[in-house]
C-alpha positions as a Markdown table, in Angstrom:
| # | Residue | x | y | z |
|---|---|---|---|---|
| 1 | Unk | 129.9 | 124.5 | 120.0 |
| 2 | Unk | 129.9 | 120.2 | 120.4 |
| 3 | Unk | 128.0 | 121.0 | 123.7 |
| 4 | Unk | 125.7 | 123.2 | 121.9 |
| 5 | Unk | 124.6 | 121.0 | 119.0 |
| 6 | Unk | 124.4 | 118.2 | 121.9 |
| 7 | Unk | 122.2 | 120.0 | 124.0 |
| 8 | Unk | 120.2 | 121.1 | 121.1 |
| 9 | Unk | 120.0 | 117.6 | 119.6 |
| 10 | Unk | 118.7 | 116.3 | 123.6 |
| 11 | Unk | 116.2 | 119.3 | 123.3 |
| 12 | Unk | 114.8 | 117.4 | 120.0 |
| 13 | Unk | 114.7 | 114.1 | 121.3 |
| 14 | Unk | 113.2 | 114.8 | 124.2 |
| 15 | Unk | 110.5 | 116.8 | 122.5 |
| 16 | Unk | 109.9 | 114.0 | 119.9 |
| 17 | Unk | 109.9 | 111.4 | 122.9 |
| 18 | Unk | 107.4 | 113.8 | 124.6 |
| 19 | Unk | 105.3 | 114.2 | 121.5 |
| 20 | Unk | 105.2 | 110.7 | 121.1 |
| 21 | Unk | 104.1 | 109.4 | 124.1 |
| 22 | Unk | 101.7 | 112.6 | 124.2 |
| 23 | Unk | 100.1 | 111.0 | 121.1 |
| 24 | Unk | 99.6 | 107.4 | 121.8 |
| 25 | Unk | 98.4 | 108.1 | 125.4 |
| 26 | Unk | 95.6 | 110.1 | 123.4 |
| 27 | Unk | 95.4 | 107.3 | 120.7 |
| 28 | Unk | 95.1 | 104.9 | 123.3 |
| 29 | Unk | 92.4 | 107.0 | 125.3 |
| 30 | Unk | 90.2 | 107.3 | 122.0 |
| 31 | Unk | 90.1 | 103.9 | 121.5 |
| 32 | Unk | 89.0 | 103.4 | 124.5 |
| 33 | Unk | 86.3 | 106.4 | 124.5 |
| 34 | Unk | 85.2 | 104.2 | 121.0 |
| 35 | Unk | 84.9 | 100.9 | 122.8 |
| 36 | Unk | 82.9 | 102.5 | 125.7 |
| 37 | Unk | 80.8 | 104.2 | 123.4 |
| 38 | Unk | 80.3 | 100.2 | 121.4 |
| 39 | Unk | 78.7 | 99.1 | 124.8 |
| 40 | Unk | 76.4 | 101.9 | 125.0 |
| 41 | Unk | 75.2 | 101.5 | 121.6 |
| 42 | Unk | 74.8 | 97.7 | 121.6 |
| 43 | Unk | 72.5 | 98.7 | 125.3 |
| 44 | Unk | 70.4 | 101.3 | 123.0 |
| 45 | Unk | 70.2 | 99.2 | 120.4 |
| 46 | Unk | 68.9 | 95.7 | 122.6 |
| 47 | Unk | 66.6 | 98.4 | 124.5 |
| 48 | Unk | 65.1 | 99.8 | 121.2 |
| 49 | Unk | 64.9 | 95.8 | 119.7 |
| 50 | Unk | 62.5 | 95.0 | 122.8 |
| 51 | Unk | 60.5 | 98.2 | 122.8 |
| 52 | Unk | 58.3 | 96.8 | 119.5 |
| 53 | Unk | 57.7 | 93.4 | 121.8 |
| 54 | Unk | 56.6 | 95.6 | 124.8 |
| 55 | Unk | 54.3 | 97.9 | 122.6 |
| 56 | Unk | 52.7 | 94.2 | 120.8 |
| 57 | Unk | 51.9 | 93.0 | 124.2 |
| 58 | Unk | 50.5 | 96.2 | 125.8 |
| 59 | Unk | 48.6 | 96.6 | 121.9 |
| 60 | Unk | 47.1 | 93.2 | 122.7 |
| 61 | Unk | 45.1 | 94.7 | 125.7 |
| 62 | Unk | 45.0 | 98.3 | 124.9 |
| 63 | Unk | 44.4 | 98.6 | 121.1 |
| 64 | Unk | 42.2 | 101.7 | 121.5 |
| 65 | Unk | 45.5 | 103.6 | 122.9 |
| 66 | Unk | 47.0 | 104.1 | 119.4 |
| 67 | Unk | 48.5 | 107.6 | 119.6 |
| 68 | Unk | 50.9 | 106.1 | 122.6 |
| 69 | Unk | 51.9 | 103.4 | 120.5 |
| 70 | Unk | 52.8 | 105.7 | 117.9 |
| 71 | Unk | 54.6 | 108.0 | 119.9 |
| 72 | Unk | 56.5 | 105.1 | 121.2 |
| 73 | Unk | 57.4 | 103.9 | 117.9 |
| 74 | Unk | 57.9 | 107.5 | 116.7 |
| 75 | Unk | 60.7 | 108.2 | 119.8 |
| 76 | Unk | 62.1 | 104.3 | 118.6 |
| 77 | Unk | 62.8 | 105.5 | 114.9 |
| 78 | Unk | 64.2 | 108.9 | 116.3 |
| 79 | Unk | 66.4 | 107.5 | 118.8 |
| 80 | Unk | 67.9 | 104.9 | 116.5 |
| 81 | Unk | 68.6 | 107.4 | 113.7 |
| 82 | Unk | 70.1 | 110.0 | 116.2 |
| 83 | Unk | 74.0 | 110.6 | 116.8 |
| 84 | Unk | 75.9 | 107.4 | 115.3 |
| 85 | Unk | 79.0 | 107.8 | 117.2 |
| 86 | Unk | 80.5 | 109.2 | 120.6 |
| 87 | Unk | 80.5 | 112.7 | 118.4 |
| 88 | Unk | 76.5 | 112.7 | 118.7 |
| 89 | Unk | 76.6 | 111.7 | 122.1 |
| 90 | Unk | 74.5 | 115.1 | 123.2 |
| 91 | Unk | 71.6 | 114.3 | 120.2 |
| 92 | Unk | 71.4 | 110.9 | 120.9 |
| 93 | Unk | 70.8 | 111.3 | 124.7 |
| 94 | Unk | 68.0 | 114.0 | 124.3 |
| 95 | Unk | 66.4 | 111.3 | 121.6 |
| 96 | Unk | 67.0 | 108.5 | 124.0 |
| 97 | Unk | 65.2 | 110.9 | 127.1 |
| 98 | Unk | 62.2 | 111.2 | 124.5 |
| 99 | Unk | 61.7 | 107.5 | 124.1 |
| 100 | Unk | 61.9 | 107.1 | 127.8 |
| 101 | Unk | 59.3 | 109.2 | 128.7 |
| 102 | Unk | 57.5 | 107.4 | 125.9 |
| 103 | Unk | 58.1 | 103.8 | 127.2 |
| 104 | Unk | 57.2 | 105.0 | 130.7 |
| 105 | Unk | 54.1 | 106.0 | 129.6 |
| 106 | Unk | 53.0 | 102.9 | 127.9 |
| 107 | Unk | 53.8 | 101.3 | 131.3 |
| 108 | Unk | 51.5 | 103.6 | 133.2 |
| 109 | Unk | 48.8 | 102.4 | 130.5 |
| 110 | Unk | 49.8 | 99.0 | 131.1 |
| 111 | Unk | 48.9 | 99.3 | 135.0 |
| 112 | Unk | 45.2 | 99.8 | 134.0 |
| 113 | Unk | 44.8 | 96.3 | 132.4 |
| 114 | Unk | 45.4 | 93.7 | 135.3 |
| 115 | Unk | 45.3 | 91.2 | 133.1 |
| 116 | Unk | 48.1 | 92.6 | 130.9 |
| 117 | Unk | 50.4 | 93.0 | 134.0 |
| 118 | Unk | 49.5 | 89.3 | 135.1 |
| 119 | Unk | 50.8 | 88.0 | 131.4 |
| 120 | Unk | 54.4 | 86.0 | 131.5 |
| 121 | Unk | 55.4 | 87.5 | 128.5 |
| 122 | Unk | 54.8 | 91.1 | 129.7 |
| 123 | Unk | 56.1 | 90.6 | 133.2 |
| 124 | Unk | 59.0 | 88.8 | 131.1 |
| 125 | Unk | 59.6 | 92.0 | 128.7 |
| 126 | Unk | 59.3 | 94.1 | 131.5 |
| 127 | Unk | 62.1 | 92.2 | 133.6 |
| 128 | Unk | 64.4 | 92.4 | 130.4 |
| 129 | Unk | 64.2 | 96.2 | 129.7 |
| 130 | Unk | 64.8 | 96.4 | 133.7 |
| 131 | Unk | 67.8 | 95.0 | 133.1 |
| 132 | Unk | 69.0 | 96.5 | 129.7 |
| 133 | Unk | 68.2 | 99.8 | 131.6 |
| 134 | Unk | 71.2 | 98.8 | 134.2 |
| 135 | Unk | 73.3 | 97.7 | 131.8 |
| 136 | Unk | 72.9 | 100.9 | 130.1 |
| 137 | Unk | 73.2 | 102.8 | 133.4 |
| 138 | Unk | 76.3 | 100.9 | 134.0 |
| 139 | Unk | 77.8 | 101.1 | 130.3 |
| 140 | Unk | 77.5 | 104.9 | 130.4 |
| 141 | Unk | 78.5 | 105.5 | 133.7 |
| 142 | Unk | 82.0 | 103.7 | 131.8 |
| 143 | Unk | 81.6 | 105.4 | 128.5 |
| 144 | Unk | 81.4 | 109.2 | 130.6 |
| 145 | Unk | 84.5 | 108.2 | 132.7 |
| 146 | Unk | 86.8 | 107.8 | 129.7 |
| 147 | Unk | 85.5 | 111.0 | 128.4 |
| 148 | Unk | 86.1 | 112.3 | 131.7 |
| 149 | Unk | 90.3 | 111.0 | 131.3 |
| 150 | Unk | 90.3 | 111.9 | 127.8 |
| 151 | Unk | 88.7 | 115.1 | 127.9 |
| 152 | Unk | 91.5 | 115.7 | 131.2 |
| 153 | Unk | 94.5 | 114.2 | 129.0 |
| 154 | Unk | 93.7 | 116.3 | 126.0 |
| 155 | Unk | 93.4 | 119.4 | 128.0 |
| 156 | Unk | 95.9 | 119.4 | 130.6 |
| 157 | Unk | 99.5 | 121.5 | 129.5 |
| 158 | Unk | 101.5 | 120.5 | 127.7 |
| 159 | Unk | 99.5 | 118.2 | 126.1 |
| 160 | Unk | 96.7 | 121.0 | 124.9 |
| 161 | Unk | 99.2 | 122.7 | 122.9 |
| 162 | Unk | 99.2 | 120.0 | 120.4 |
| 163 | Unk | 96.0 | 118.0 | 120.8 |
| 164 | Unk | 93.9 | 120.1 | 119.0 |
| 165 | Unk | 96.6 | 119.9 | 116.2 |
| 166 | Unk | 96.7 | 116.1 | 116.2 |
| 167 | Unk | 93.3 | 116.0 | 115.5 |
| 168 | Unk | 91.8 | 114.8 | 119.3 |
| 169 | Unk | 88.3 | 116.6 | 119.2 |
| 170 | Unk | 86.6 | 117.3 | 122.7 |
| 171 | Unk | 85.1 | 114.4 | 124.2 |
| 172 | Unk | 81.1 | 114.5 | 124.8 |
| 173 | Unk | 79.6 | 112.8 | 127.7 |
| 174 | Unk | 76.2 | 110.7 | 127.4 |
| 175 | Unk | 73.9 | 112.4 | 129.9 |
| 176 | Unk | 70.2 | 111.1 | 129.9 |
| 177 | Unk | 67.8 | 112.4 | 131.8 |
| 178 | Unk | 67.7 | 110.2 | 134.8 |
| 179 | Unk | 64.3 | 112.1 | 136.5 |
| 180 | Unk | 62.3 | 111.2 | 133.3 |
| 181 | Unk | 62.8 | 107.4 | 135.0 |
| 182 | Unk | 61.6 | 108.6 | 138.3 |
| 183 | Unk | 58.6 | 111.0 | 137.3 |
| 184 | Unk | 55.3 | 108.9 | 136.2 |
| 185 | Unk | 53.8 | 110.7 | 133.4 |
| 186 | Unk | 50.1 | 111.8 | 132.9 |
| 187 | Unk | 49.3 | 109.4 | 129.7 |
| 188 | Unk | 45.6 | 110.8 | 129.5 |
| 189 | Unk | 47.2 | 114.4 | 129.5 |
| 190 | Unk | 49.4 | 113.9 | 126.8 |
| 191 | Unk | 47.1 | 111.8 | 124.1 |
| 192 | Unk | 44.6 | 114.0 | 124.9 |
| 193 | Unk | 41.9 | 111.7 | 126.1 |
């Protein structure tokens, strides 16, 4: 009967122990999925603070092209008002593949004004959002690996039998559309001119 209750009572802790480490390996994984996710909001966010800069300078030399500029600044709003946290990863990405395209073409406009793509400032804007654009690559190619080990800690037995219960939702990557980058758009074709 003493062997009994001690087995039982080895059964219990070593569930609790199991359950416990179970959780914080999660907790710990989440927090990290939250501080990934930080890095690729504060690159959205400096990407959409320079956007209004680029569309001034390209305005400056363009000003007849006003539908682009609105749709740029239209995808901008969208963007920033899309998905605040890793749980809107999916709605921010296709807002964020919108105001691509929408940046790239106001840089296929820009390559009709010479002048424009002679200008300090523009070449400097256009150096910076280079930049934010790797940083981005990089922070989300971080952010989507985390997801990846959460996502596999939260659904590998035993630990899926009480994930769920504990409250640790499914992970969502940050996928943005990466041939948008790569594909020149037709500007005339889509403002209609």
């Amino acid at each position: 009967m003493l062997t009994a209750i001690i087995v039982v009572a080895l059964l219990l802790i070593i569930a609790a122990a199991w359950g416990a480490w179970t959780y914080n390996g999660l907790v710990g994984l989440r927090n990290r999925l939250l501080a990934a996710w930080g890095d690729v909001a504060a690159m959205l966010k400096r990407r959409a603070d320079l956007i209004p800069n680029l569309v001034a300078a390209v305005r400056g030399y363009a000003s007849h092209e006003q539908r682009t500029f609105e749709s740029v600044t239209a995808a901008r709003m969208t963007a920033l008002l899309a998905g605040g946290g890793p749980e809107g990863a999916a709605a921010r990405a296709e807002a964020e593949n919108v105001l691509t395209r929408r940046v790239h073409q106001l840089l296929v406009l820009a390559e009709d004004y010479p002048d424009l793509l002679a200008s300090a400032n523009f070449l400097d804007l256009q150096a910076e959002l280079s930049q934010t654009e790797d940083d981005l690559a990089n922070a989300r190619r971080y952010y989507n690996a985390v997801v990846r080990d959460y996502n596999t800690r939260r659904e590998t037995f035993p630990n899926l039998v009480i994930a769920g219960r504990l409250g640790f939702a499914v992970g969502e990557y940050f996928e943005l559309d990466d041939t948008a980058e790569r594909e020149a758009p037709d500007v005339r074709a889509e403002d209609g001119g």
